[in-house]
N, C-alpha and C positions, 0 to 999 in steps of 0.2 A: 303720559304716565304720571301718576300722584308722587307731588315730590318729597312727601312723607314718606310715603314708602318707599321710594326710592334712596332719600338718606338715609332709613332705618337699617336698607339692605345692605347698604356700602358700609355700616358701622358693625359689620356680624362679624364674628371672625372664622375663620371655615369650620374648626372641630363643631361652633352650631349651627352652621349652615349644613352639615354632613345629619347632626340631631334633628334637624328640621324637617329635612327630606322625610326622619321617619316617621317624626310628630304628625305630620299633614297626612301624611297616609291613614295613621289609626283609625279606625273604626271609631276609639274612644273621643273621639277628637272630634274629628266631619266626617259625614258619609260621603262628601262634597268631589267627584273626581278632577272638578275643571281646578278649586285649590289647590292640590297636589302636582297636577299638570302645570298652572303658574309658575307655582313655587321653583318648580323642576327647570323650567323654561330660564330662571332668574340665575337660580344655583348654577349651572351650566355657564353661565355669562360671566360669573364672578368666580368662579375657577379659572376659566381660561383668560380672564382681565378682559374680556370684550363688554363694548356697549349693552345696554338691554336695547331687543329690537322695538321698531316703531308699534302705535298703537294696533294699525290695519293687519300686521305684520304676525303682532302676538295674539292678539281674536282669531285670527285664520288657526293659528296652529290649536289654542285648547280649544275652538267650536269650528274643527274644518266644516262643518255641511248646513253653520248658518251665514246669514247677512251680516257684515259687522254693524254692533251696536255698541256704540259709546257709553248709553248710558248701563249698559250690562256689566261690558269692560272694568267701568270704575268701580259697580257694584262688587266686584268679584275682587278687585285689587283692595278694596277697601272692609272686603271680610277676611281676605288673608292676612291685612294688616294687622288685624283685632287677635286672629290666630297665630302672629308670630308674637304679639304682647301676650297672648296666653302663655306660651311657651318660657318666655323671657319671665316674666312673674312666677312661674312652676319652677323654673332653675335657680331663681332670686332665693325662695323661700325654701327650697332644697339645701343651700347652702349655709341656712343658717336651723342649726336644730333647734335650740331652744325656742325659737321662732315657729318653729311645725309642731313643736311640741306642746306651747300654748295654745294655736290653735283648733289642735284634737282635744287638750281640756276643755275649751270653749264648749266645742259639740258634747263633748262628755255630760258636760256638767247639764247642759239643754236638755239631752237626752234623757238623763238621769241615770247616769251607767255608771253607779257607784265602784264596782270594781274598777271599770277601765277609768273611770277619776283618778284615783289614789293612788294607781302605779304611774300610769302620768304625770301625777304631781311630787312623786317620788323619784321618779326618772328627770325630772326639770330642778328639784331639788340638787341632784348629785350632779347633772351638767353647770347649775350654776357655783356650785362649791369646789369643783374640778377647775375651768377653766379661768385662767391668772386675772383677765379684764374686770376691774373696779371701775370704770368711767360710766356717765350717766345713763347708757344706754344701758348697762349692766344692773341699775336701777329703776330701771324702764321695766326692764322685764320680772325683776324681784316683785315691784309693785302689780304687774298682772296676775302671778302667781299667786300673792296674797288675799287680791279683789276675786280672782276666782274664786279660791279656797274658800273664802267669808261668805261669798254668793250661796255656794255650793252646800255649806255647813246652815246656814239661815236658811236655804231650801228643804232641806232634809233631817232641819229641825234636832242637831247632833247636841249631845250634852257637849258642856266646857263652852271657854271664850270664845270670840272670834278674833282674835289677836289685834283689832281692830287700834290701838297704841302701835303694835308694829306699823300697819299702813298707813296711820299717820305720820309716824317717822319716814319711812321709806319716805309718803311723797314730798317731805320735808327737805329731802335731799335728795329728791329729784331735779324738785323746783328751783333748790338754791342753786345747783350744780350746771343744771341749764341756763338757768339767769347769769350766773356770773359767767358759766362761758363765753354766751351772747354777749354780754358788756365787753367783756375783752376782745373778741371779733368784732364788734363797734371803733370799741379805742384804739386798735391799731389801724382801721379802716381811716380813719379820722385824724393821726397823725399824720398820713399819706394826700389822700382828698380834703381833710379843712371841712367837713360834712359834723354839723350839728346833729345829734341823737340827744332823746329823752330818754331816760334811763327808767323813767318810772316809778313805781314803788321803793326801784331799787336801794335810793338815798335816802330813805326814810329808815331802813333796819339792816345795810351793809353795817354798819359798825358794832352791832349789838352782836356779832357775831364771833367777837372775838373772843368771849369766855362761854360759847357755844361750844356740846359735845356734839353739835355737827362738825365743829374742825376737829375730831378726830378723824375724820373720815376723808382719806386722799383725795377723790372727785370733786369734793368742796373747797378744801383749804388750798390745794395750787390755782384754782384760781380764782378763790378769795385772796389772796396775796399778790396773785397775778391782775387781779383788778386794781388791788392798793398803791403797788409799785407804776403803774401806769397812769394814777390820776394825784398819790399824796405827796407831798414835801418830804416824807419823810420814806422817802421810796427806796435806799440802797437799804435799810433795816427789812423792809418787807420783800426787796429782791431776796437776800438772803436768803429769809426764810422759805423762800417761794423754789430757789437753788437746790436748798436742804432736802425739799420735800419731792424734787424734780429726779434728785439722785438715789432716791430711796424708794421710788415709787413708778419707776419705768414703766418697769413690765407690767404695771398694772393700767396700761394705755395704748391703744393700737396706733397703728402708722401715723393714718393722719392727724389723730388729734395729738402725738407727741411734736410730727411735726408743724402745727401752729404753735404747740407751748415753744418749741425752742426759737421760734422764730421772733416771739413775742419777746422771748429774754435775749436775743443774741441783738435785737432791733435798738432795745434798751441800752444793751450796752456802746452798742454803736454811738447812739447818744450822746452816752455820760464820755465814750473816749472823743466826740468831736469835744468834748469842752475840755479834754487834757489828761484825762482820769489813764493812769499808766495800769491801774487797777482793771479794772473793768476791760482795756485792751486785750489783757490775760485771759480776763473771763468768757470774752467775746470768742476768744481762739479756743481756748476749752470747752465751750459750746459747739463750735464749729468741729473740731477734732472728733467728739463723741456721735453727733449726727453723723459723719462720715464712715466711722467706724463701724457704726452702728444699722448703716443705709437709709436714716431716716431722712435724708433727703433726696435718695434717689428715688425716683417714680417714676413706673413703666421703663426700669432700666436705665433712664437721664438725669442728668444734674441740671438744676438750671442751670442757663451763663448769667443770671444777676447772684446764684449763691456763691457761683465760680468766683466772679467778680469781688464780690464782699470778702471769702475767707480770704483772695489774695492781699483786698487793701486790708484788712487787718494784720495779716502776718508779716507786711511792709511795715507796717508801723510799729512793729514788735522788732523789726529789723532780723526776721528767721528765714534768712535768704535762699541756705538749701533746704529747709522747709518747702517754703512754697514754690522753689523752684521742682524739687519733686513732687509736690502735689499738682501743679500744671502737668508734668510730664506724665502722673498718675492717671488723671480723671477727665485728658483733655477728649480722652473717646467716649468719655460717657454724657457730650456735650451734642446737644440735636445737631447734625449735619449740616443745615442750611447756617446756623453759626458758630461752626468750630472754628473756622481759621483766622473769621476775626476776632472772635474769643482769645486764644492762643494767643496770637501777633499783641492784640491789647494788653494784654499781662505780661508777657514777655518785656514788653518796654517799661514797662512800671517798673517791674521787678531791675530791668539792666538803667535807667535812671537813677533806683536808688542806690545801685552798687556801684554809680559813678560812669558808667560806661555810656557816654550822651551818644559814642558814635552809634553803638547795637543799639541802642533806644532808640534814634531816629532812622534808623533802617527798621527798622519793624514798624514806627509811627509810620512811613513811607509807605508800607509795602499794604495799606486794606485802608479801608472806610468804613468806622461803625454805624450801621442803620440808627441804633438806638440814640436819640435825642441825648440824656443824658452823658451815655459813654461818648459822645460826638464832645462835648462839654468838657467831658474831665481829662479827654485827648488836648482838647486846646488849649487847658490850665498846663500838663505834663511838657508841654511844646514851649510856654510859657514857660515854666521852669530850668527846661533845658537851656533856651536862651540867658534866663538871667544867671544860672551856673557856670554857664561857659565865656560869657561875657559878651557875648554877640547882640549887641545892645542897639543896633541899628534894626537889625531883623527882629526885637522882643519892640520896636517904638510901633513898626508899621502891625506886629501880630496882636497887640494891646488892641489899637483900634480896630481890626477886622475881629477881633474877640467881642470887644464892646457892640460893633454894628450885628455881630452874627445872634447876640442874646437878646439884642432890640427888634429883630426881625423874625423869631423864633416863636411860638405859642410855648413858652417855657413855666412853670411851676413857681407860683410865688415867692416861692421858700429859695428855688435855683437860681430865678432870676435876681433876688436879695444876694446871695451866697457868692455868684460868682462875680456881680456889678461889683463886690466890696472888696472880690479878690485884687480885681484890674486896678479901683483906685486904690489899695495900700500899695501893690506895687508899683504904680506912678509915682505915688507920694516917696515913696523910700529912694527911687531915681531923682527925689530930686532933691534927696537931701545935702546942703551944705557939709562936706565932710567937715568934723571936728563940732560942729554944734549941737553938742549934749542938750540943751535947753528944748529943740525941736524934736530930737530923737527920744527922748522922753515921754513925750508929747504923742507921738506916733506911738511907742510900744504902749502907753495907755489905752491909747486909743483900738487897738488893735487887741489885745487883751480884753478889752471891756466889750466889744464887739460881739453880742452876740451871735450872730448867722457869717460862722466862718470855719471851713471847712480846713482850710489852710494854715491857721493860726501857728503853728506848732513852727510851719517853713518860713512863715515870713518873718516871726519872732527871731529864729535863727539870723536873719538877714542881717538884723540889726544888732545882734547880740554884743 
């Protein structure tokens, strides 16, 4: 069996697999009985959760009275394929009117069906001034409407303009609005990976845009702002304003692209609070709070467990105990199945480490093992700290080292392996400080301060305070 078609089958979800049975049948479709019969043969398998039968197996049934042919077989599974992408692209474009609706202007205007043009383009009119979406796709389609309109009017030779200034604006912020997106999906790509991009054009006339009446237009200036604050010195002025415009212009951005803007700005803040900023901590939770609220971070009904993860180490560092301890307790069901319990367990212990309680924090460290590299890592820092909180200084000499060998043996992240190598030696270094000698300790909270790639800075500063 073609294992295209066979993934595409198992990706249906029944209500079109139920639409399918009827699609294959239509007359308008195939006159075709053996694709129908296929189809029917598949649907039946994927109801009941059985196998699809062998090759030999399924020829007999939709051709009982020939010889099996393989190369027929494929033929026939590979025009059903094309028939179930028919279907799938007819319910894509059903979905979206504006979308069906420019495409009958198209034909209209080809045809030359003045009347059916103009109610058309009057009907695409009022859905696009009805519906709240401002983002670039929402300029995608203004611009079709206008290139038809102009086609259509230059065709049929109409007195008056062809607003031909409008369509240059529109694709003016079309252009800008996609380009700066794309940068920004670059730049956060890039803070992650360490992946060099060429920006192109873009540095040549990003800044000329600032006393541009394109930033009045939402689609533009969140992430022209959201590009500023990701690459200038002078980036918490341009978060702001990129804040400003994020809260005043929600609703005018559907799920996904609101949730990359917030992830863009909650990432930032993450940032600014690893280097101290009690500001930005705030803002990062305020971020986080409003997507929650809001569902833009649930998808298909789940949370991740890395946003899981993130709201809780920020609300730790906010020190908002019953906070997060109810938001665990809220959202731990809406965590994929194969990682809730050590989602759960992991946070549980962050959370009862910072409230002091080392015994419930290593009973939960005890009780799972995170797959995730990472969280494997920040388990071994929090075990580390337990240790040096509680004073069990024999078992924090031997965990240092199985710490140090476990990040030397590990295919771990530049940025992690710096972060947590620096962890281990400041707290050597602070073990071995001569108590009473201010001159070294000094010396160390400089050092450790000045430190950029340090996740910890906040605790070990503490140590020595």
């Amino acid at each position: 069996m073609s294992i295209l078609l066979t993934d595409l089958l198992l990706g249906l979800k029944k209500e079109e697999i139920r639409q399918l049975k009827k699609y294959v049948r239509s007359p308008f479709v195939t006159h075709r009985v053996d694709l129908s019969e296929l189809f029917k043969v598949y649907a039946d398998c994927l109801y009941k959760d059985k196998p699809f039968p062998a090759k030999a197996d399924l020829f007999e049934i939709i051709y009982p009275n020939e010889s099996f042919d393989d190369q027929k077989l494929r033929s026939t599974m590979s025009d059903l394929h094309k028939v179930i992408e028919s279907y799938l692209t007819a319910t894509i474009i059903q979905t979206d009117e504006t979308e069906r609706n420019l495409l009958l202007l198209r034909w209209y205007r080809q045809r030359n069906r003045e009347k059916h043009f103009l109610k058309t383009a009057q009907r695409i009119e009022k859905l696009q001034a009805k519906q709240p979406l401002r983002n670039p796709d929402y300029y995608d389609h203004q611009l079709s409407l206008q290139s038809e309109s102009a086609m259509f009017e230059t065709t049929n030779r109409r007195a008056g303009g062809l607003h031909l200034q409008e369509i240059g604006d529109t694709m003016d912020i079309l252009y800008l609005s996609r380009k700066l997106r794309h940068a920004c999906t670059q730049l956060s790509h890039r803070a992650v990976f360490k992946t060099d991009y060429d920006f192109g054009l873009l540095n040549a006339w990003v800044h000329s845009l600032e006393n541009s009446p394109t930033l009045k237009v939402p689609a533009v200036a969140l992430y022209y702002y959201c590009y500023l604050f990701l690459t200038e010195k002078k980036s918490q002025e341009y978060f702001r304003k990129f804040r400003s415009l994020l809260s005043d212009h929600r609703e005018n951005f559907p799920q996904d692209e609101l949730k990359n803007l917030y992830r863009a700005a909650i990432n930032y803040c993450i940032r600014q609070m690893n280097t101290g900023s009690n500001e930005f901590t705030l803002e990062g939770w305020r971020l986080f709070q409003e997507g929650l609220d809001t569902e833009i971070f649930i998808e298909n009904g789940q949370l991740s467990r890395f946003t899981f993860d993130n709201v809780v180490a920020v609300g730790l560092r906010l020190k908002k105990y019953a906070e997060v301890e109810y938001f665990i307790e809220k959202y731990n069901s809406k965590l994929a199945e194969n990682y809730r319990i050590n989602t759960v367990k992991f946070n549980f212990a962050r959370l009862e480490f910072d409230r002091k309680d080392y015994d419930r924090a290593l009973y939960h460290l005890n009780t799972f093992q995170p797959a995730d590299l990472v969280n494997q890592l920040i388990t071994r820092t929090l075990l580390l700290k337990i240790y040096y909180e509680s004073g069990a200084f024999d078992l924090l000499d031997s965990h240092l080292n199985n710490f140090r060998l476990f990040i030397r043996r590990r295919e771990v992240s530049d940025y992690h392996r710096l972060n947590f190598k620096n962890i281990i030696s400041f707290v050597k270094k602070e073990l071995s400080l001569v108590p009473g000698d201010r001159e070294e300790k000094e010396k160390l909270r400089l050092a450790i301060e000045n430190e950029p790639v340090l996740t910890e800075r906040a605790w070990l500063l503490g140590n020595i305070s």
